[in-house]
N, C-alpha and C positions, 0 to 999 in steps of 0.2 A: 503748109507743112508737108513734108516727104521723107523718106527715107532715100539717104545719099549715101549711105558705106555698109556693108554688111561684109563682119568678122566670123568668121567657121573657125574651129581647133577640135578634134576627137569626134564629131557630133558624126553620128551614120557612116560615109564615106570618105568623110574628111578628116584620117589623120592628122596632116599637120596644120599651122595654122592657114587659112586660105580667106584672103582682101579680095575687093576689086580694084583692078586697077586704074580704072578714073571712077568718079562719084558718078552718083546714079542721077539719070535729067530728070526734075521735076515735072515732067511729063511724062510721057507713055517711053516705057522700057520694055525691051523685048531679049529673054533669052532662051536662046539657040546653041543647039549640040545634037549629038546621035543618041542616040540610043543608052542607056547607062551614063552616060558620061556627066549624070548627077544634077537635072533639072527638079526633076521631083524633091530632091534632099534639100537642096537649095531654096524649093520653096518651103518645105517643110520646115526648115532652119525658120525661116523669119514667121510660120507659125506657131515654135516651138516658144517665142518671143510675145507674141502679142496676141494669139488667139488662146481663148478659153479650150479648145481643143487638145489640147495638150496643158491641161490643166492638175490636179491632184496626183501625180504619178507613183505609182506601185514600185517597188526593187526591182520587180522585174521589168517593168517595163522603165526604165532609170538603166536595166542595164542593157538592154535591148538597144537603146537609144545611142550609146558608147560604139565607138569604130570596131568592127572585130574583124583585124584581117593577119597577117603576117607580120612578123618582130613582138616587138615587146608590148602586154596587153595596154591598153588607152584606160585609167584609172579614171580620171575627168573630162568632162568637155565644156562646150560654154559656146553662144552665137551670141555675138554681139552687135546691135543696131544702131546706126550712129543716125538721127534725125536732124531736118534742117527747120531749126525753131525761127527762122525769120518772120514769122508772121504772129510769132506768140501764142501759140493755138493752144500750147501745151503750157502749160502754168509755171511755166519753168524761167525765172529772168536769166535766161542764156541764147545764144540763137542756134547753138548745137545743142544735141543733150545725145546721152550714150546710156542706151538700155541694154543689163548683157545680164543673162541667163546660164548660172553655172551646174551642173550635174553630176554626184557622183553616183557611187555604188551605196549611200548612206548620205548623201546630201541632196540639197536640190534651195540654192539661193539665187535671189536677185541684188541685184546693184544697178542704183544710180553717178552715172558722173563718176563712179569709182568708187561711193559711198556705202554699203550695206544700204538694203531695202526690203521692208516684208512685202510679202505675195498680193496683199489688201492694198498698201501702199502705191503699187505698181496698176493695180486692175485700177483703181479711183484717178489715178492719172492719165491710166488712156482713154477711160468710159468719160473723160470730163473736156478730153478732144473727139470725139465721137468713135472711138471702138466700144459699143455698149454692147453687153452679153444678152440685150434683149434685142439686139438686131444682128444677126453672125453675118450676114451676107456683105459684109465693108470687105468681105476675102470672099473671089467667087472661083470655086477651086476647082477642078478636073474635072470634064461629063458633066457639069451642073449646069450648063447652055443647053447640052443637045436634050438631059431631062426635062429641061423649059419647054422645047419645043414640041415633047413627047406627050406634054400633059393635059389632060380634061380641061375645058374653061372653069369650073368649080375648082378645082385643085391651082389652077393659073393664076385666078383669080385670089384664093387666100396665099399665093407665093409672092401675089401683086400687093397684097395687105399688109403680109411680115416684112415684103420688102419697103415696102411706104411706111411704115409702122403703123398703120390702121390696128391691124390687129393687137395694138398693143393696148390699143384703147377700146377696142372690143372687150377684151380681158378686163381692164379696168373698169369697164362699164359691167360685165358681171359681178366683178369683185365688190362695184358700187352698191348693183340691185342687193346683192346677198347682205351686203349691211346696211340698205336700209333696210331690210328686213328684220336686221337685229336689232334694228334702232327702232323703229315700230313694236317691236319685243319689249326694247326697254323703254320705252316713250308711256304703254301701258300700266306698266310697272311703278312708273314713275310717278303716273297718275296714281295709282292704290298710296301709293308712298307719298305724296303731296294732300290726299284727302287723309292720310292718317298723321302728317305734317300740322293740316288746319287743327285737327283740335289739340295738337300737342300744344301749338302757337297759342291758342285761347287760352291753353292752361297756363302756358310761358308769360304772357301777358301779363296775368295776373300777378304770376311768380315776379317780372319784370317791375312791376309798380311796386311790389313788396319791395322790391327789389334800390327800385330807383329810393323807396322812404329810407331802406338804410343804411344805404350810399351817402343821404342827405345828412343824417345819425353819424354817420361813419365821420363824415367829412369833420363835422362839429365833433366828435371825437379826436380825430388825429390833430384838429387846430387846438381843441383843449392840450392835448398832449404834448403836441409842439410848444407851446406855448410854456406848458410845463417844464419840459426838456430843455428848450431854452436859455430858461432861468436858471433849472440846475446846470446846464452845462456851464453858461458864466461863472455860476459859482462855483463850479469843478473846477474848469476854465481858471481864475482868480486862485484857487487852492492848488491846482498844479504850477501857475507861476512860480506860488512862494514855495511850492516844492521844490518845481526847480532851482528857483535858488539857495534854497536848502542845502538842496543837493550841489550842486556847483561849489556853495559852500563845504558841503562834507568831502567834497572829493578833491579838494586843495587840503580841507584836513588831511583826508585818506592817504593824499600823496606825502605829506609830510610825515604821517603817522607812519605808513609804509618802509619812508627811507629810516625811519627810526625801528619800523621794526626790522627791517632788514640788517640796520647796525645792531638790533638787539639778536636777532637771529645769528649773527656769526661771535655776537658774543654768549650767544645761549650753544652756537658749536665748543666753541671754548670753555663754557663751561660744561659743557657734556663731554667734552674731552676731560678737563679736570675729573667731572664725575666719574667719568668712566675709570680714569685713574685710579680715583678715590677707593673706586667698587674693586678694583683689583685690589689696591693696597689691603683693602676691607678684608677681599678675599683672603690675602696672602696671613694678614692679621688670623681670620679665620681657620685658615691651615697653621701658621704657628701656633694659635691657640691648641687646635687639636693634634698638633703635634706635642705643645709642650704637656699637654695631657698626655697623651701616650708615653711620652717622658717620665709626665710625673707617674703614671701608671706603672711605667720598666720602675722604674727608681723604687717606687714603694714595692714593687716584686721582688725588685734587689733586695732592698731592705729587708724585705720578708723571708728570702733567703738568706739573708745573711744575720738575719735573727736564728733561724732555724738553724744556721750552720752554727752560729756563736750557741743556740741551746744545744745544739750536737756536741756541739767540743767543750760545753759545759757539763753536759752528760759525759762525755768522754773524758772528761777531766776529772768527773765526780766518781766517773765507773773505775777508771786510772786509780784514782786517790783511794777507792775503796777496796780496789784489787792492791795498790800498795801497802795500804793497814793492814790490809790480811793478809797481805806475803812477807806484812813485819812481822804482827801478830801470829804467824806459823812459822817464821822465821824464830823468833823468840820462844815458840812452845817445840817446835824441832829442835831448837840448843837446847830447852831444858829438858825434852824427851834425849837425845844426844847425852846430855848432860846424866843423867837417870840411866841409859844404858850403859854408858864408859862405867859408872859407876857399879853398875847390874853384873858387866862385863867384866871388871875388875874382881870383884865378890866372887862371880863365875870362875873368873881366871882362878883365884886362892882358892874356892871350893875345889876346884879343877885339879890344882896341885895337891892340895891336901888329901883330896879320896885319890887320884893317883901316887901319893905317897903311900896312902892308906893300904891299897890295892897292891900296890908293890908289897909293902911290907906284909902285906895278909898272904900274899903269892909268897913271897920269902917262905913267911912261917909256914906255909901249906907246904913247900917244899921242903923247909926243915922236918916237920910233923912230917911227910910225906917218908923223906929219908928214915927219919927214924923208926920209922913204923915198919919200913923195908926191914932195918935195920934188924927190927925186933925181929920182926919175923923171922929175919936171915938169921937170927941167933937163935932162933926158936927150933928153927927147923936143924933140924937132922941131916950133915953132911953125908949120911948115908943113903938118901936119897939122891943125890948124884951119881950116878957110876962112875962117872969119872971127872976129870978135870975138864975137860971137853965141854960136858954138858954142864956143869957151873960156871964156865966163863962166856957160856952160849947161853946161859939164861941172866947172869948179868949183866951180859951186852946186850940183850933183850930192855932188859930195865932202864937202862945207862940211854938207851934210845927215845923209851916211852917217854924218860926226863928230860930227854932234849927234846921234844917234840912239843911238849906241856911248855916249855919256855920260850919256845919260838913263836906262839902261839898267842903265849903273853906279850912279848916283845912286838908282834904284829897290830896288835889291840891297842898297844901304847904308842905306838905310830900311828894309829889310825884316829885316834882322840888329837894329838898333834896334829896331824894334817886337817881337820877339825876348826882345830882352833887358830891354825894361821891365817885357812879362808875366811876364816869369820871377820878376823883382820882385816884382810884385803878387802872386803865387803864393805868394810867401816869407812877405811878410807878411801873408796871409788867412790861409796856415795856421797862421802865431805866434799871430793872434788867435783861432783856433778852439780852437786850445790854451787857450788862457786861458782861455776862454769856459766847457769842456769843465771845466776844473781848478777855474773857479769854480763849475760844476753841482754838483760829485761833493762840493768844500766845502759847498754850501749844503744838498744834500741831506743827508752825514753831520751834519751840525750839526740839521736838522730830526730827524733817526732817534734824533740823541740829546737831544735836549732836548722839542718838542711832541712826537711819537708815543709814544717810549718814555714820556715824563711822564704823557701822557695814557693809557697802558696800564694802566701802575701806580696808577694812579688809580683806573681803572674795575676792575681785580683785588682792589684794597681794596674798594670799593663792594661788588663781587659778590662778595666771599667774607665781608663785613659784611650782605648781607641776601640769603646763604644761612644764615648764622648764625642772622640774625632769623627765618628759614621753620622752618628747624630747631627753635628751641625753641617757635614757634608752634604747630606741627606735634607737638612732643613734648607741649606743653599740651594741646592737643587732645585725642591720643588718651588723656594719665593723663583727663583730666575725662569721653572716651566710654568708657573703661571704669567710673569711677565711675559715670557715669551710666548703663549696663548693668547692673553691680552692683547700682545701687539700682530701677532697672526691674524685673530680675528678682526681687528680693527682692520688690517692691513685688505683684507678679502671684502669688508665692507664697503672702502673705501671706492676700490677697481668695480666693483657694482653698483654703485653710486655713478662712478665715471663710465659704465658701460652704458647704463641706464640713460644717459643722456647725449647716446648715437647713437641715428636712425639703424633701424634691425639691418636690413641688411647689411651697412657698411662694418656692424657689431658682429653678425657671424661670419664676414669674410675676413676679419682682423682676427677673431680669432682661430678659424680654419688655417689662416696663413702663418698664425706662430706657432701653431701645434707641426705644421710642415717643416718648419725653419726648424723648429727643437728636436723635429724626430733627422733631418737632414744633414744638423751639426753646422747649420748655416747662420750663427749669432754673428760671425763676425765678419759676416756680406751683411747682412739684415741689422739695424740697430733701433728698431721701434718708432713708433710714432713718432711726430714732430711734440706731442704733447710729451713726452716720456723725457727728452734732453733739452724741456726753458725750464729756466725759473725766472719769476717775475714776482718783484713786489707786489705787496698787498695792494698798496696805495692806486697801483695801474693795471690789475689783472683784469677790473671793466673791462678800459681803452684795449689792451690785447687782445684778449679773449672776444668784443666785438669785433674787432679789425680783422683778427685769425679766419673767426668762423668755423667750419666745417676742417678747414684747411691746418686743423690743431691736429685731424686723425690720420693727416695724410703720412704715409709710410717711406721714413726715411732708409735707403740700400746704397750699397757699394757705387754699384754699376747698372748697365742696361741690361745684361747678361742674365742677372739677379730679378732684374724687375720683368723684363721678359717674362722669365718663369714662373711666378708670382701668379701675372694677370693671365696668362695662360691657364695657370691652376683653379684661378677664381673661375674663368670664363667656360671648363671642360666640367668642373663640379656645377656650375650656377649654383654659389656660395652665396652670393650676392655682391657689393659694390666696396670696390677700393681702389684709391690714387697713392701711384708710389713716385716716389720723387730720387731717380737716380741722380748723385751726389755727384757723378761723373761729368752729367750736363749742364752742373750750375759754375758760371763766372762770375764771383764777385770781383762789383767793379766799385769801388770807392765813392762814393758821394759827399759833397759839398753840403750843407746842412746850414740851414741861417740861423747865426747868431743872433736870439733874442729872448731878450726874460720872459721868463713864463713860458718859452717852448721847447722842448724837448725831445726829439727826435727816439721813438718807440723801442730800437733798436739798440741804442745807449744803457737802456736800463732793462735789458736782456739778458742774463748770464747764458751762457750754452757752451759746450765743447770745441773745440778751432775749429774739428770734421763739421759742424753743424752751421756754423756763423753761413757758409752759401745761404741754406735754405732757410735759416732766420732773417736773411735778406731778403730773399725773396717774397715772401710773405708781408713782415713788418717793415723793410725799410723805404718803402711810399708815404710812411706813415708818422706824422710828428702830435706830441700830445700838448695840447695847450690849456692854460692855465682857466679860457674864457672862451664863450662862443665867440664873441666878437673878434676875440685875436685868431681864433680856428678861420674865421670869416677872412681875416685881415690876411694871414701867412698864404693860405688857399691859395686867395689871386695873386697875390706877388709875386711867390715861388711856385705855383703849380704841382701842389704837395699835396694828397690826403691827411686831413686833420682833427683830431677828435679829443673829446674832451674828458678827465677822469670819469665824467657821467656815464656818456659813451655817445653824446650828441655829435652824432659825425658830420662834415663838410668834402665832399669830394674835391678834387681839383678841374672836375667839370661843370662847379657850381650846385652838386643837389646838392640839399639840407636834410639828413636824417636824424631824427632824434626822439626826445619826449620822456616820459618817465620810462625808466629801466626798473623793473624788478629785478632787486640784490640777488635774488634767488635763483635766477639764471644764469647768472657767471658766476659759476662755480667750479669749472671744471680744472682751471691752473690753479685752485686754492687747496681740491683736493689731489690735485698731481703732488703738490709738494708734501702733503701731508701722506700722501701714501709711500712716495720718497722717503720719509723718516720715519714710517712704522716699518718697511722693509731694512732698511739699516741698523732699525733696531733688533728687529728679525735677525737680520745677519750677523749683529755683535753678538747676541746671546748664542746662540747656534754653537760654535767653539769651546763657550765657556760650560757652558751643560755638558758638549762632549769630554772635557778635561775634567767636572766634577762627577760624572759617572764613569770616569777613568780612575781618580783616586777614590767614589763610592768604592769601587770593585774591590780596589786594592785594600781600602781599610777594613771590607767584609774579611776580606782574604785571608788577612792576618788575624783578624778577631776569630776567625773559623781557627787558625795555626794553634790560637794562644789558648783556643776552648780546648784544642784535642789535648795540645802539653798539661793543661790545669787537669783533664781524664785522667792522664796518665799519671801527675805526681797525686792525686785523690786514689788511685790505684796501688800506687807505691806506698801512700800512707797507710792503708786501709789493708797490705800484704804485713806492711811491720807492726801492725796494732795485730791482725792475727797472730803472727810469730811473737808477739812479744806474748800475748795472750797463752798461746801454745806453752813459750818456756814458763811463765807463771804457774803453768799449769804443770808443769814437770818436776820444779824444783820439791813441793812438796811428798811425790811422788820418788823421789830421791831419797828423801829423808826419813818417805816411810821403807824404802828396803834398806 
């Protein structure tokens, strides 16, 4: 073994990479140069490889090692030594081998052959052809001859020993004596330890034969046991047999019982549907009952008012009737008072005339008497008492005046008793006519109270208690249609939980993350739901689908790729979780030939779904024929090269597997409640309109029953102004009669 090629790159002086140019002779090599011209580095290179001298390297000395000259700084370097393993030396089955040494400013690896290699790797490879770090001189390096020559025989002599390896065995030879030394140490030791051994042993001994007696004990124990064991196991053994086939027995029941409770099961959905019905109907019964109470409750409040109103207008009939007696009965005592006064009045009147006769004639005589008394006088008296004519016809004119004054005076008196007694008249008859006037109020009002108020009362009491009637059954419509339509909301909400419930969580919250995107995007009609959402499939075959389908029920049917793009892009930027969309764009239906034979059925046939949808129900289903019998599943398989399965759900690939066994009814359930969640939203949607049309005429019938309450205020108001007015003239008429 020799070293034949030696690689430089970075290392000291050697920028770039630096070879030699023919390999190196397995003998003695000599090289030669001036001064700098990089002997030293070159050998230093191939001890930067294989001597321990350049062993653990510091950063700095790592970067020390790096080229430092002009251009751009040397980051790495690396000497690589190419060996001629012809002789095997090196445990290497090659007869080349390439040891290279790389260094950075933070690195410092080895490599085999091109391979990574640690640093221990490397040293055990060459210490195992003899570079061992207990002998360094295999490199005898610069001045290390002329010091040979320089040195003491002692000193010569132990360089003759490291160089032989004597010395190595010197070393070991003390490293020997020094442990036998510890071995004499411990050899004593050992002795204290082996005599306190003997008497453990005597005591062990003893313990030992105890030991061995009830081992012997033991033994005859465990064969008793065994022995025991045995027998019961047999006979456990013998009782698990007929257990098992007890069991084997119970579990051909179980299956039969199973498929029966599974038909009882979807007859116990049915009848939980009926019940649930029922429990609505129940309900609905419930609310009509405590509606028809509250009914019967208004009704008897009517009643109760219209007691109160009938004792009102009984009273008001009574009060009428009794105000009418007595405005006959004052009617009748004012004619006879009337009657008493004309008469009073008349009396009056001829009193009236007679002391004014009387009075006249008394005024007469008094002016007769008056005259004559003049007269006397003026005959009494003495015309000589005048002086002249002058003054007797100035003192008669005197007289002649006093008398005219005295008569004017009477005459005014007798005017003023006539004017008297004409007022008195007109007095008479203004209050006869206020009477009347008064007697024809109170008629024309009672005739009004009975014929337009009362008419029109009883009118508006039909109306309003003909569209309370209407509110009422409005009202009662209503709420039987919002309980149905509860009913079937709720059913409807149970049902989609039910069918959620039985898709893996993930692909359940990216279905639903991705219609809540579709609904806020206004994208229903790129997107049209699950492949589960547009089949229906009979009862009879939802098994056989529903197995066949798979997972591939939730897959989501879209427009295009454009659509779906988006989709899975949304899924994948949220981590919603898991969904396969099925663009409508990339399915070809292509027609298939289908073999004619009884009892089989091609899956697709008895599929209903939308035209848009028939692609991807091919896709899916039409591999896929249902057959009457495993045997014919068996039989169509190979023939046609068909997937085939059976109402069970016992499937036959068209690669020959055989899947099958008892099916729990209870697991395909999901296209039984897709349909059924189908018809509780339909029915959801039918009522929906008809609620909003019945709280459309609710409003309107409140609307008018509020119109026809204010009009009934109003003529209760109108009635209740002409009961005071008539009340008032009742009140007046008498008041007539007394002035």
């Amino acid at each position: 073994m020799y070293i034949k090629q030696v690689l430089i790159r970075g290392f000291k002086t050697y920028k770039e990479q630096v070879s030699l140019t023919e390999d190196l002779h397995c003998g003695i090599n000599v090289v030669v140069g001036v001064n700098g011209a990089g002997k030293s580095n070159f050998f230093n290179a191939i001890l930067f490889v294989i001597s321990d001298h350049f062993g653990t390297l510091r950063a700095e000395t790592r970067k020390s090692l790096l080229h430092e000259g002009s251009g751009p700084a040397v980051l790495t370097a690396f000497v690589e030594l190419v060996f001629d393993n012809s002789d095997q030396r090196l445990p290497v089955d090659r007869d080349e081998v390439r040891l290279r040494r790389t260094i950075g400013v933070k690195k410092d690896d080895y490599s085999l052959d091109g391979r990574h290699a640690t640093r221990s790797e490397i040293l055990s490879l060459l210490e195992s052809s003899g570079f061992a770090r207990t002998n360094p001189y295999y490199v005898v390096q610069q001045g290390r001859v002329s010091e040979l020559t320089m040195m003491n025989d002692s000193r010569r002599l132990e360089l003759l020993e490291e160089i032989s390896g004597a010395s190595v065995y010197e070393e070991k030879k003390r490293e020997s004596q020094r442990v036998l030394e510890e071995v004499h140490a411990r050899q004593q030791k050992i002795s204290d330890v082996l005599a306190t051994l003997a008497l453990r042993i005597r005591s062990l001994e003893e313990e030992q034969r105890e030991l061995v007696e009830y081992q012997t004990l033991e033994r005859e124990r465990k064969c008793i046991e065994f022995e025991v064991t045995d027998r019961d196991w047999r006979t456990a053994q013998n009782q698990i047999d007929n257990i098992e086939h007890e069991r084997r027995e119970a579990t051909s029941q179980l299956q039969v019982k199973q498929r029966a409770a599974g038909l009882l099961h979807s007859k116990l959905q049915e009848v939980e549907a009926e019940l649930s019905e029922a429990s609505g109907q129940q309900q609905r019964k419930v609310l009509q009952h405590r509606e028809n109470e509250r009914v019967l409750g208004t009704r008897h409040e009517q009643v109760t008012r219209l007691r109160l109103d009938v004792l009102e207008r009984e009273r008001c009939a009574a009060e009428n009737e009794r105000e009418r007696s007595m405005a006959v009965d004052e009617e009748e005592r004012i004619k006879a008072e009337m009657a008493e006064v004309k008469i009073q009045l008349k009396q009056l009147e001829q009193e009236l005339l007679e002391s004014s006769a009387a009075r006249r004639e008394k005024l007469r005589r008094k002016q007769v008497i008056q005259a004559q008394h003049h007269r006397f006088l003026a005959s009494q008296q003495n015309p000589s008492h005048h002086s002249s004519v002058q003054q007797r016809n100035a003192a008669l004119g005197q007289e002649v005046t006093g008398f005219q004054l005295r008569r004017d005076k009477s005459a005014k008196q007798l005017q003023d008793c006539d004017e008297e007694i004409r007022r008195a008249d007109e007095a008479a008859k203004a209050a006869a006519t206020s009477i009347v006037r008064h007697r024809e109020d109170v008629g024309r009002l009672e005739q009004e109270l009975s014929s337009t108020v009362a008419l029109e009362l009883q009118r508006l009491e039909k109306l309003i208690e003909d569209r309370f009637e209407q509110r009422r059954q409005l009202m009662q419509e209503s709420e039987r249609l919002g309980q149905e339509w509860d009913v079937c909301e709720r059913r409807a909400t149970q049902l989609r939980h039910r069918i959620e419930s039985t898709m893996p969580r993930p692909q359940r919250n990216a279905i639903h993350e991705v219609k809540r995107w579709i609904a806020s995007q206004g994208l229903e009609q790129r997107a049209y739901g699950t492949l589960l959402d547009n089949i229906e499939v009979p009862q009879a075959y939802c098994v056989a689908a529903e197995s066949t389908a798979g997972s591939a029920l939730f897959n989501l049917l879209v427009q295009d790729d454009e659509i779906a793009g988006q989709i899975v892009s949304l899924v994948r930027r949220g981590s919603l979780g898991n969904i396969v969309c099925t663009p409508l764009n990339r399915l070809r239906h292509r027609p298939r030939q289908y073999p004619l034979i009884d009892g089989a059925t091609p899956l697709v046939n008895v599929i209903s779904c939308p035209d848009w949808a028939k692609s991807a129900v091919h896709q899916v289903f039409g591999n896929t024929i249902v057959c009457s019998t495993l045997e014919l599943c068996e039989e169509v398989s190979k023939a046609h090269g068909l997937d085939t399965i059976t109402l069970d759900g016992d499937k036959v690939s068209c690669l020959g597997t055989l899947t099958g066994g008892y099916q729990d009814p209870n697991r395909f359930l999901r296209l039984s409640l897709a349909q059924q969640l189908r018809q509780a939203e339909a029915q959801v949607s039918n009522l929906g309109p008809r609620l909003a049309e019945l709280e459309v005429q609710t409003n309107d019938a409140s609307e008018g029953l509020d119109s026809l309450h204010r009009l009934r205020g109003k003529q209760q108001d109108e009635r209740f102004r002409m009961r005071a007015a008539q009340a008032a003239s009742a009140e007046a008429a008498p008041g007539a009669d007394a002035q």
